[in-house]
C-alpha positions in Angstrom: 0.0 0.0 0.0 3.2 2.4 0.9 4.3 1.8 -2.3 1.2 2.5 -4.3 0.3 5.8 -2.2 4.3 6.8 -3.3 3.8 5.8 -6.9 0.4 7.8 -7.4 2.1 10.7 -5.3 4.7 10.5 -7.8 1.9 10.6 -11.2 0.7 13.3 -9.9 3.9 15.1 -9.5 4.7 14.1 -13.2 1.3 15.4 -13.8 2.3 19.2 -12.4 6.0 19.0 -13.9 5.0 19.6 -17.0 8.7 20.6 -18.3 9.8 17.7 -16.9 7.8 15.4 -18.9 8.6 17.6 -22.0 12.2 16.5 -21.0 12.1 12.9 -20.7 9.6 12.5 -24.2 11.0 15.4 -26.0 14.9 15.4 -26.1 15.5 11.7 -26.5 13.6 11.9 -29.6 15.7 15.5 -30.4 18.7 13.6 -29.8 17.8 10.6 -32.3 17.1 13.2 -35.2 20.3 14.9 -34.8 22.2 11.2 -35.2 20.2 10.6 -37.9 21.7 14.3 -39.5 25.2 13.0 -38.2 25.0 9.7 -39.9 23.4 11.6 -43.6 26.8 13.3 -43.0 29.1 9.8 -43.0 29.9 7.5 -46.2 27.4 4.9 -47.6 29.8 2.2 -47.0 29.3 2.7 -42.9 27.1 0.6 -41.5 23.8 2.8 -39.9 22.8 -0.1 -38.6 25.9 -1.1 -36.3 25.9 1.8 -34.5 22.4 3.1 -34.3 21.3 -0.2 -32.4 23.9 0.6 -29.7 22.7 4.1 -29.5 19.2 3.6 -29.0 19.3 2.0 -25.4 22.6 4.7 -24.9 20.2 7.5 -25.5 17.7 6.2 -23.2 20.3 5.7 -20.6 21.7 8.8 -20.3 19.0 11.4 -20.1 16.6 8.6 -18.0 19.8 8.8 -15.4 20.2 12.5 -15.5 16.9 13.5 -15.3 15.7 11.0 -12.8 18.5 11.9 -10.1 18.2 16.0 -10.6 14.7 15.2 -9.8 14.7 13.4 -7.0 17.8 15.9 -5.8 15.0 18.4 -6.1 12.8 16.4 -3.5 15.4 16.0 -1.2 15.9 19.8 -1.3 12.3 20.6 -1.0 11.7 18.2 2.1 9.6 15.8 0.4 12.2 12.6 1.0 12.4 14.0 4.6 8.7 14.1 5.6 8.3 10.5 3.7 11.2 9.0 6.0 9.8 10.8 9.1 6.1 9.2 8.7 7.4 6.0 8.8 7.7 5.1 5.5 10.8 2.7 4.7 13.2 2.9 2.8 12.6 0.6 0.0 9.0 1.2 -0.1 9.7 4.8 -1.3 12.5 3.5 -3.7 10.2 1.1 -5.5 7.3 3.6 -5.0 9.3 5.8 -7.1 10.4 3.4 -9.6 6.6 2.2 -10.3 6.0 6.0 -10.2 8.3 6.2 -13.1 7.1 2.9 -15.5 4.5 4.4 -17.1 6.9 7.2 -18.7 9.7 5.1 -18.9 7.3 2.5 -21.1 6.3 5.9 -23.4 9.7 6.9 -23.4 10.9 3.6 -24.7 8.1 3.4 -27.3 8.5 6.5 -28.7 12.2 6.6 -29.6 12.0 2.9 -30.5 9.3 4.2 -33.2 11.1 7.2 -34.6 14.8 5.2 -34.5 13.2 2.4 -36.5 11.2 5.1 -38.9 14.3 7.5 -39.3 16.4 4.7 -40.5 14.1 2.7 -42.1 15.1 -0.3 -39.9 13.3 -3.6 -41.3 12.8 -6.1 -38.3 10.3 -8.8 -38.0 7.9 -8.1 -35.1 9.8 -9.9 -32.5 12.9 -8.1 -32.7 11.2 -5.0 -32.5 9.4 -6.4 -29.4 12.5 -7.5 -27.7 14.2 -3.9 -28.4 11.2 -2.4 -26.8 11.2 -4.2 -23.9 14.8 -4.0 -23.5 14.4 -0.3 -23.7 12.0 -0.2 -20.7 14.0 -2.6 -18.3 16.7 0.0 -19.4 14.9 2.8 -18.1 13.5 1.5 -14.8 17.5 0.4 -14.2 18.2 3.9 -15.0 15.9 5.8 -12.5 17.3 3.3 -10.0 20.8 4.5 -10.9 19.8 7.7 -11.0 18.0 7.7 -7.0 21.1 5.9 -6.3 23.4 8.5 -7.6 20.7 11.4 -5.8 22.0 10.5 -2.5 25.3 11.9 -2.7 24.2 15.0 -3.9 22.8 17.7 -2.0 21.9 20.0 -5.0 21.1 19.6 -8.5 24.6 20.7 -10.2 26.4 18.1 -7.5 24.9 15.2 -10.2 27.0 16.4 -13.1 30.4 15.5 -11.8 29.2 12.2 -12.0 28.4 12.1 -15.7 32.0 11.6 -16.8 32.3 8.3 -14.7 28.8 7.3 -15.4 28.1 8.2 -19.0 31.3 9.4 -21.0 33.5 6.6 -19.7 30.9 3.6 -20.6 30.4 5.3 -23.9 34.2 4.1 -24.7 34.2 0.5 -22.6 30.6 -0.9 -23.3 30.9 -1.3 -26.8 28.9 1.6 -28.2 32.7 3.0 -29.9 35.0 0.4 -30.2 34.6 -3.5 -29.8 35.5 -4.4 -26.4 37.9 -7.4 -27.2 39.9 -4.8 -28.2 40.8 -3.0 -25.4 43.2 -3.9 -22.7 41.9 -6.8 -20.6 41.3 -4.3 -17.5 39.3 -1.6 -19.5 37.3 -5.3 -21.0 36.5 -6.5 -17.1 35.8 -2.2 -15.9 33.6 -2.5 -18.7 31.3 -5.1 -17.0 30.6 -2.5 -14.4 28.1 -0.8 -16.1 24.6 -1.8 -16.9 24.3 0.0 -20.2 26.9 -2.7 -21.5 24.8 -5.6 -20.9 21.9 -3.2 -22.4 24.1 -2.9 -25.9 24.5 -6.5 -26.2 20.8 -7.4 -25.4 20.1 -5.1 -28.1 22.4 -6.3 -30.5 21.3 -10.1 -29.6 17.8 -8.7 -30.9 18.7 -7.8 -34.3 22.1 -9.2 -35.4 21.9 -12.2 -37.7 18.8 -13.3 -36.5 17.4 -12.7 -32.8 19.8 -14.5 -30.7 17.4 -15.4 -27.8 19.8 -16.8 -25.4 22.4 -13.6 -25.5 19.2 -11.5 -25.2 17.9 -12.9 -22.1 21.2 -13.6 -20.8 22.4 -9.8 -20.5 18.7 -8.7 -20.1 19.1 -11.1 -16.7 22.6 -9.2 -16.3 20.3 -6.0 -16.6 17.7 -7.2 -13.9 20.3 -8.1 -11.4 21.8 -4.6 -11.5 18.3 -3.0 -11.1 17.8 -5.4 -8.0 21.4 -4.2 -6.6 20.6 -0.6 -7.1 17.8 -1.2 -4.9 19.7 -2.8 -2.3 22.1 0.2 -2.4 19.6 2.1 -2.5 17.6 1.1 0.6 21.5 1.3 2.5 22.7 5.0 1.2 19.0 6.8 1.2 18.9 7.8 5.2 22.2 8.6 5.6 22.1 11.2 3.2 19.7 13.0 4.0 
């Protein structure tokens, strides 16, 4: 019941904020049309498709991350994380009352740059990989806000977030695959790469459409990308009182 009373506190927040929502619809989709201007701009012989894939669920990372922990540094500024702890709420109640909060955007979110990425490049997939991109995209996002009210707790104001982006989001960028094939690398950068969920998210993604869907790479990393949500949580529920 905790969890539910959060969760419709938080749809009516969503409701009110309406920049906000403009935010987490509006730029991912901005940000897909400008790669599709910065791929018109490369020569036919590169392959669209082998690094569009990979940017989809990067997209979708990024701005679900940096959204989600500005806003809930926002609560934690206004008192509203405060007066939940203080009524008795616990900890993981409000963490997953958040995170249900968030699945109805993060499902519109994930369907709506899923459309235009498929429309913009004129991706052909049979109906299945397109199901299992979509729902990769929304396991992505949920692990996202989780990162994200992770990351909020060691920030007491909104510009405190953005140091983290560099360790977060720029260095995964280069060790998850999305630039350069891992195997590549050094062998340290290859295991630091494991780290970060939006690896796992990458491979799932390219299980989906590469030669076929490749079922048992898909749910294996999309099981890689369920146990990091569940850790989050766990972390979550450890940091949230102590930081506020």
């Amino acid at each position: 019941m905790n969890i539910l009373i959060i969760a419709l506190r938080v749809l009516q927040q969503l409701r009110r904020d309406k920049r906000f929502l403009a935010l987490m619809i509006i730029v991912p989709l901005l940000v897909g049309y400008f790669l599709k201007l910065f791929f018109d701009t490369l020569p036919p012989a590169v392959s669209r498709e082998a690094f569009v894939v990979p940017f989809t669920p990067y997209i979708v990372y990024f701005l679900t991350f940096l959204l989600s922990a500005i806003l809930l540094v926002q609560e934690r500024t206004t008192g509203t994380l405060n007066r939940m702890l203080i009524n008795g709420l616990h900890k993981t109640d409000i963490i997953i009352g958040y995170v249900v909060g968030y699945l109805a955007l993060a499902l519109v979110q994930a369907t709506f740059v899923l459309a235009e990425i498929v429309w913009l490049f004129k991706l052909d997939y049979d109906w299945q990989a397109i199901l299992a991109l979509g729902g990769l995209l929304f396991l992505l996002a949920v692990v996202s806000v989780l990162l994200g009210i992770f990351i909020s707790t060691f920030a007491r104001r909104e510009a405190q977030v953005f140091p983290f982006i560099p360790l977060l989001i720029v260095l995964p960028a280069f060790l998850s695959g999305l630039l350069a094939d891992t195997s590549l690398l050094p062998r340290w950068a290859e295991i630091l790469g494991h780290a970060f969920p939006i690896r796992y998210a990458i491979l799932a993604a390219e299980a989906s459409v590469r030669y076929g869907f490749d079922a048992i790479t898909y749910w294996q990393n999309v099981g890689y990308l369920a146990l990091f949500g569940i850790g989050l949580t766990v972390l979550g529920s450890f940091t949230f009182r102590e930081r506020q």
